[in-house]
N, C-alpha and C positions, 0 to 999 in steps of 0.2 A: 301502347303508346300511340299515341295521333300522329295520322301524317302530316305533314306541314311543306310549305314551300316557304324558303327563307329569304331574305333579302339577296341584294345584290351582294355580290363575294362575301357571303356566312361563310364559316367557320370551313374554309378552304383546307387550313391542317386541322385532322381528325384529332380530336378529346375522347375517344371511348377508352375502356379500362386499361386495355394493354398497350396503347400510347401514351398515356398518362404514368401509368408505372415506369415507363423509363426514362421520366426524369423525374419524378416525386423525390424528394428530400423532408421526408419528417422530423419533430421534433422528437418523437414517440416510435417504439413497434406500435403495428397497428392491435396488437392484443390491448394498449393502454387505450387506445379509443373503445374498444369493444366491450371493456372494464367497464368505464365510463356508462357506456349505452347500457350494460346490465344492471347497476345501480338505479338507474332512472328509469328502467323498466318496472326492476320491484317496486319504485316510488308511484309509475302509476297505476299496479295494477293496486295498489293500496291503498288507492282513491278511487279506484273503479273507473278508472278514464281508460279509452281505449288506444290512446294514444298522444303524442306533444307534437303542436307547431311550433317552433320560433323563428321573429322575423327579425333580421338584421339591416343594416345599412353600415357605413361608412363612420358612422358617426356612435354606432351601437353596433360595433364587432365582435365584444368581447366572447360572446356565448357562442358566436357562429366560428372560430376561430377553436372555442374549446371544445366545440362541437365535432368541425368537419374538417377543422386547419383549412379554413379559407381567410384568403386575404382581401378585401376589397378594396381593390387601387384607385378604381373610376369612381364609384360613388353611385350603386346602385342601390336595389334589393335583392335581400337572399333569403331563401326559406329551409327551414331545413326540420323535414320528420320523419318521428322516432315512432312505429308502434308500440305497444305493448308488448306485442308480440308480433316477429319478427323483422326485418332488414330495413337501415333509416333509407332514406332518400333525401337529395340536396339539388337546390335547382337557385340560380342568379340570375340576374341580368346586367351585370356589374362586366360586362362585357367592351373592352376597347377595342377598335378595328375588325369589327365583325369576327373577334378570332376569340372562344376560351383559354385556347394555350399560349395568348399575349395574354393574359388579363389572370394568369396564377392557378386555374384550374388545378392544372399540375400537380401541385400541392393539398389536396382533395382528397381525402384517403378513402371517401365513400362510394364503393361501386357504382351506387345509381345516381348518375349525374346529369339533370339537364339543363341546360341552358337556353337563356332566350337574349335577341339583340334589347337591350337599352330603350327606352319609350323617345329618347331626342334622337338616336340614331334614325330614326324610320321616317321614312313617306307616308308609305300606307300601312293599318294595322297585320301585323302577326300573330303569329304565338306567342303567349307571355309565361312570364314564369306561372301566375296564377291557370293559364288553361294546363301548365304541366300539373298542378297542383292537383287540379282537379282528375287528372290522369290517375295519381299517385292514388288519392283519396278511394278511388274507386279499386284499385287494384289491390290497393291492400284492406278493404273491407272497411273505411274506415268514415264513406260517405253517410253513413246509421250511427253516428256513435257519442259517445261523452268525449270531445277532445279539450285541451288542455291548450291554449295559447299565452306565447309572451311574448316581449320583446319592445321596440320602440314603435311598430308600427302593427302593435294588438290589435285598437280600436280599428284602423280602417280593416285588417282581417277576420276580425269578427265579423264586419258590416256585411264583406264581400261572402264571406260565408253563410250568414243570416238569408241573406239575397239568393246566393245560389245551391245553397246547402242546408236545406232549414228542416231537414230531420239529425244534424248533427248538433248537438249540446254544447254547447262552448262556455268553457270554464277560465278562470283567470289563473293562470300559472306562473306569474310574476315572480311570486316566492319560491318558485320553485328551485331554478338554476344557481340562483347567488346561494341560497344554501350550500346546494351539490359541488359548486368551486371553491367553497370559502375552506374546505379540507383539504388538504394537497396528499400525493402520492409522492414518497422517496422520488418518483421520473420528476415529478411537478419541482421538489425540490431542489433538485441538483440543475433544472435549467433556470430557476431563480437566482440561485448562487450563482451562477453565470452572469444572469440579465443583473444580480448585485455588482461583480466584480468590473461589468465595464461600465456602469455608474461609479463608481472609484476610481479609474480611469480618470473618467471626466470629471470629477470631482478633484484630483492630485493634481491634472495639469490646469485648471483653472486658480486655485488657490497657490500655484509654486510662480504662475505668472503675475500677481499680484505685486504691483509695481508703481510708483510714481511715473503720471503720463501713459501709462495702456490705458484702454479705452472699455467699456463694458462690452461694446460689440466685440474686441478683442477678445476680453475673455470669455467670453461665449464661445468665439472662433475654437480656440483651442480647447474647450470643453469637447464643443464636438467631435472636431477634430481625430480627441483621442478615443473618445467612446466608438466611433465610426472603426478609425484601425484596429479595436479591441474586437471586434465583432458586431456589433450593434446594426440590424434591420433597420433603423426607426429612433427616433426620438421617441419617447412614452408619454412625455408631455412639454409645452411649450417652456423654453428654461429662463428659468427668473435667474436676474443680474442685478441685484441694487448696490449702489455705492453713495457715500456719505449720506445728508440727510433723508436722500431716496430709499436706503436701507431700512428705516423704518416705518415703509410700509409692506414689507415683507415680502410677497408675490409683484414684483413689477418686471415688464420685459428689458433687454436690454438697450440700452441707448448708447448716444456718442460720446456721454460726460468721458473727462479723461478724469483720474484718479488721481489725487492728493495726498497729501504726509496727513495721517492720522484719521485717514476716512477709515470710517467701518464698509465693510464689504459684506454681501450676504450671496448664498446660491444657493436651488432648489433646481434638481435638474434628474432625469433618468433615462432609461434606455428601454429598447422591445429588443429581447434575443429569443427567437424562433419564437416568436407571437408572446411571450411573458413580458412583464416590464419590472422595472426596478425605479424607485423616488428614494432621493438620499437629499440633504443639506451639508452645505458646512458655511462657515463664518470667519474671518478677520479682520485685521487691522493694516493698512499700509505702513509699517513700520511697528515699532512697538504700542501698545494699547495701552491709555492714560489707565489708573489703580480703575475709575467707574468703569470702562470699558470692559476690562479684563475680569471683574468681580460678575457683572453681569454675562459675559461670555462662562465665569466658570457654574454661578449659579446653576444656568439653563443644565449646563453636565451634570450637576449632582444632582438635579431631578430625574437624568432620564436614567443613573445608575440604581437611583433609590428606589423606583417603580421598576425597572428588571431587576432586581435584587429579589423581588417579592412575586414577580409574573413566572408563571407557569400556569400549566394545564389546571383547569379546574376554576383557576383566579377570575375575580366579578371584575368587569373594568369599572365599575363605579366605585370599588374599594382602590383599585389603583390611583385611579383620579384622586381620593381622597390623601393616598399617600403624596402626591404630586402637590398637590393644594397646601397639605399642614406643611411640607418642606419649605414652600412658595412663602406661606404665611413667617416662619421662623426667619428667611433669609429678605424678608422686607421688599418681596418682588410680587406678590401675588397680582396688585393691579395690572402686572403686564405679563399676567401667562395667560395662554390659551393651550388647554390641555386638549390635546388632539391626536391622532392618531389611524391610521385605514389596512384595511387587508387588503391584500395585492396578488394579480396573477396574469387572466390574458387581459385587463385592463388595470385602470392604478385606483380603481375602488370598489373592493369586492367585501364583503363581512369577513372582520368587525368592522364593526366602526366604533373608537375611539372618544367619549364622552363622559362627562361628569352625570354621575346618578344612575349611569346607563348598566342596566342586569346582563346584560350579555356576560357569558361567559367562554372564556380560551379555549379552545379545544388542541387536541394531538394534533401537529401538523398545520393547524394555518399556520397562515405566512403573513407579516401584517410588518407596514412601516411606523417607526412610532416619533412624534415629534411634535413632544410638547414644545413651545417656543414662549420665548419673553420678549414682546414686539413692545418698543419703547419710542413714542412717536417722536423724529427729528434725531433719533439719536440711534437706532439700529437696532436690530434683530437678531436673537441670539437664537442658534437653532441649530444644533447637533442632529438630522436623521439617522437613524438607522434602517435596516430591516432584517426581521428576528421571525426563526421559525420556531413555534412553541413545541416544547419536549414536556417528557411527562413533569419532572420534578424542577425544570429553566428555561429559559428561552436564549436559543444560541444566535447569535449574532452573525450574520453574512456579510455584512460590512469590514473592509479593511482598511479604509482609508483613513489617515490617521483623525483625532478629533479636535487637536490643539495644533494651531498653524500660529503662535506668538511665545 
């Protein structure tokens, strides 16, 4: 490793391994990382690469989080590789206050860890994560080789490597990791179910506050509210609140309308527990719901029993579509479904993906939200989420919060 001199007050509390270990809090034994790392090892020596980069940020966590359980709070880069053969290495700059162990290191289950300050934090140049890169590159033999790059910020790490590494072969590994996430482990499951139940949470106490005069940003308030007391790291994604005729545009944030006798209400909301996430829906009425109201709210349910009815392992999502559609069609609502659907883990869209025509097929173990909805413009959005882990012969339902709130 390079020597370096670092800025003004770097990384004053020490981040090596055995500081790190005594406060790491994982989701996993670190056997289920190691798991992980042996799968994608046979993946490349089965492409004959000699090894994987993936780059993260802020905004493209998901991999670097199923990777290494890093979290990136500041909003840097993070790279993180895996040889073929032998031990990954993890290197950030997603570093606040000159310190890794402000900025979640911690939580890093990968022995070789380096860090570098932030490109805004500096005066003058230092070490970057890219000179560790290059450290690494060399060390584990991997400056000669076929490697394998992905992530949101490929293109410039190809460039940089082209530039300073132009006996390495760079391959596009894109497809690689959504595959390898879209199958979960029994561990992967059970913190799903988890990131499901405090989505339920927030799901129970937004729907039970639904009232004449609360406010959307109210009931947002106590969505979160309760998903935060339930355990919840994080929102998983921005939580939609529509009421009356703003309900049917389905996804809108929330605002200050206050709520009326006979508005429709709609929410889409989830949660991150220990880096998973969870997306659920549910829908009402301020009061009772006129016969169209309620017809169209029960509609949307009988589709999404009639498609798990039929889902398991094996099942084409373009035959379930169709099952969804001829229902849609019988019950005089087709113009207003959008058959939809996403598989879910350290971010809330990982394979399948949910579409009309679409060959994919279910496998053992994903995990996937499913939510066909009947969005009827001016009039509301009916939309029951779930999220269902596929079993061999059904797919079991993680959701418990009820479906009918009229």
């Amino acid at each position: 490793m390079r020597e370096v001199k670092w800025p003004y007050g770097w990384g004053r509390v020490p981040y090596d391994r055995e500081m790190r270990e005594k406060w790491m809090h994982l989701p996993f034994p670190v056997e289920e990382y190691e798991a992980r790392m042996d799968r994608l090892r046979q993946r490349l020596r089965g492409l004959n690469w000699a090894g994987l980069i993936v780059h993260g940020t802020r905004d493209d966590r998901a991999a670097i989080r199923y990777l290494a359980n890093y979290e990136d709070f500041y909003g840097g880069e993070s790279l993180f590789v895996l040889p073929a053969d032998g031990p990954p290495a993890f290197m950030t700059n997603a570093v606040m206050h000159s310190e890794p162990m402000h900025s979640g290191i911690q939580e890093c289950w990968v022995p070789d860890v380096r860090c570098a300050p932030h490109p805004r934090t500096l005066v003058a140049p230092t070490t970057s994560i890219y000179d560790h890169l290059g450290d690494v590159l060399k060390e584990r033999a991997l400056d000669r080789a076929a490697l394998g790059v992905s992530g949101a910020g490929k293109a410039a790490l190809s460039n940089w490597l082209a530039g300073t590494h132009p006996s390495v072969r760079v391959e596009d590994a894109g497809g690689l990791l959504p595959g390898a996430m879209a199958v979960k482990s029994d561990a992967e499951v059970d913190v799903l179910r988890a990131a499901a139940s405090i989505a339920d949470a927030g799901l129970l106490a937004l729907m039970e506050a639904v009232r004449e005069g609360v406010s959307e940003y109210e009931l947002a308030g106590e969505a979160n509210r309760a998903m935060f007391a339930a355990g919840a790291e994080d929102t998983a994604l921005p939580i939609a609140v529509g009421s009356g005729p703003r309900s049917g545009f389905k996804h809108v944030p929330p605002s200050s309308r206050k709520l009326q006798k006979g508005d429709w209400v709609y929410t889409d909301l989830g949660a991150r527990c220990m880096g998973y996430c969870s997306d659920m829906s549910r829908n009402r009425t301020v009061g009772p719901p006129t016969d169209a109201q309620r017809r169209l709210m029960e509609d949307q349910i009988e589709v999404v029993h009639a498609v798990m009815d039929e889902a398991k392992a094996g099942s084409r999502i373009g035959d379930l579509a169709d099952v969804a559609e001829a229902l849609a069609q019988e019950k005089g609502v087709a113009d207003y479904l959008y058959f939809r659907g996403h598989g879910i883990g350290t971010s809330t869209h990982v394979p399948p993906s949910f579409a009309p025509g679409s060959d994919a097929v279910l496998e053992e173990k994903m995990v996937f939200c499913f939510e066909p909805m009947l969005v009827k413009y001016g009039f509301g959005t009916a939309c029951v989420e779930h999220m269902y882990v596929v079993r061999k012969d059904r797919c079991e339902n993680l959701s418990t919060c009820p479906e009918r709130f009229w």
